[in-house]
Residue, then its C-alpha position, 0 to 999 in steps of 0.5 A: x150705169x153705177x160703179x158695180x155694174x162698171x166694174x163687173x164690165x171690166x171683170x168680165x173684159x179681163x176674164x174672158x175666154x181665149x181666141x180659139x183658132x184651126x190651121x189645116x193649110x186648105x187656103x193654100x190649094x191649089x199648090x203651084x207645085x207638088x211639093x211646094x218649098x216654102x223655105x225655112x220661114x213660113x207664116x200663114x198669119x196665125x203660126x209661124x212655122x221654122x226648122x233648119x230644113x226647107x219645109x214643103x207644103x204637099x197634096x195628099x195623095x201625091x207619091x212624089x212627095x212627103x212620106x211614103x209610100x203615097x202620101x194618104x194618111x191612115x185613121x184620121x182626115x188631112x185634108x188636102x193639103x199637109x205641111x211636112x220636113x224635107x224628107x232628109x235624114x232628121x226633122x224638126x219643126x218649131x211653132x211659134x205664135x206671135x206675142x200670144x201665149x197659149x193654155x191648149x194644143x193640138x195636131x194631127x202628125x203622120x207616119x211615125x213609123x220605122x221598125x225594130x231589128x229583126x222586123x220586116x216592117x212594110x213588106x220591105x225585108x228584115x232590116x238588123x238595124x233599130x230604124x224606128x222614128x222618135x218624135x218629141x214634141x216640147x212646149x216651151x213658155x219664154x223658153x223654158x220647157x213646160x212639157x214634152x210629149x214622145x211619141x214612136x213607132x210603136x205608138x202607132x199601128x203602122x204606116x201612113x197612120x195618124x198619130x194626135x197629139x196634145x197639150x193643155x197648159x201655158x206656152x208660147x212655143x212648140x218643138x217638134x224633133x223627129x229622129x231614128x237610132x243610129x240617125x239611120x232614116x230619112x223622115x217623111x212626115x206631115x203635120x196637119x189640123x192644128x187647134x189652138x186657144x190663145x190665153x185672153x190678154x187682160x190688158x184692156x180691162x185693166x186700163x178699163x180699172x185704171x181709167x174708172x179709178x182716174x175718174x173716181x180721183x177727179x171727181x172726188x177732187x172736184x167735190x172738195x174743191 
């Protein structure tokens, strides 16, 4: 192999495509419990998942758990298994991923909802209070904000829907917060089909340059002696 052709090679090692991975919690069925406490610390090998509440894995479906009034998202698929807050007042989630830096994200977040004062949201009565749920979603790279996405209730057409949010760009971390005017409802909410693409690590082709530059050294020196 001439030294062009190496040297493509290892061009072409440090400019490859990012690892491109989907987490939905379906390797999680059957949960032992509907919901299952997964605590404030949970990983499934790809995303570590924290908040300061005890999270829950929850099976679709389910009225006992995750948001109400059933647990059966609207406009989109979320499989069976979903991973949600501890439906008590606020919410916040934080995702991180290893040492690896993303360039792209996506996910699927239920039941942004709420109503407006005045508004008999769900049947329930009109309620003088602003109860509408505020998520904001920031994507941080070494903890300085890159991004933010907000998202609210009138974002979305009403209970149980899905609402997809996305964001392409470097970072290494997402923050969810989710809360109401007046912090004045529990938050039931469930985040599901998460797609991610890791940015490619050039760290192999470049000891691949250093290693074909060494060589070049040795050889030379061992022509001039």
């Amino acid at each position: 192999m001439n030294k062009l052709s190496i040297l493509t090679c290892a061009f072409a090692l440090t400019a490859t495509t990012g690892f491109a991975a989907t987490v939905d919690f379906e390797d999680e069925a059957p949960l032992s419990s509907d919901p299952l406490s997964v605590g404030t610390m949970f990983s499934n090998g790809i995303i570590d998942f924290s908040s300061t509440e005890n999270m829950q894995l929850v099976v679709v479906g389910e009225p006992t758990s995750g948001f109400v009034p059933d647990d059966m998202p609207v406009g989109g698929d979320f499989g069976e298994i979903f991973l949600t807050g501890d439906f008590d007042g606020d919410t916040n989630m934080n995702l991180t991923f290893g040492a690896h830096t993303l360039d792209f994200i996506s996910f699927d977040i239920a039941d942004i909802d709420g109503d407006e004062p005045g508004q008999d949201f769900g049947g329930v009565g009109v309620d003088p209070t602003d109860n509408d749920e505020v998520f904001t979603f920031e994507f941080l790279l070494d903890g300085i904000l890159q991004g933010s996405v907000v998202v609210d209730a009138s974002d979305v057409d009403g209970d149980g829907e899905i609402a997809t949010i996305s964001y392409a760009g470097l970072f290494d971390e997402v923050s969810i917060v989710g809360t109401t005017n007046g912090h004045t409802r529990n938050i039931g909410w469930g985040i599901d089909n998460i797609n991610t693409n890791q940015v490619p690590v050039p760290a192999a082709g470049l000891l691949l340059l250093a290693g074909i530059g060494g060589l070049g050294a040795l050889r030379r020196r061992k022509k001039a002696a």
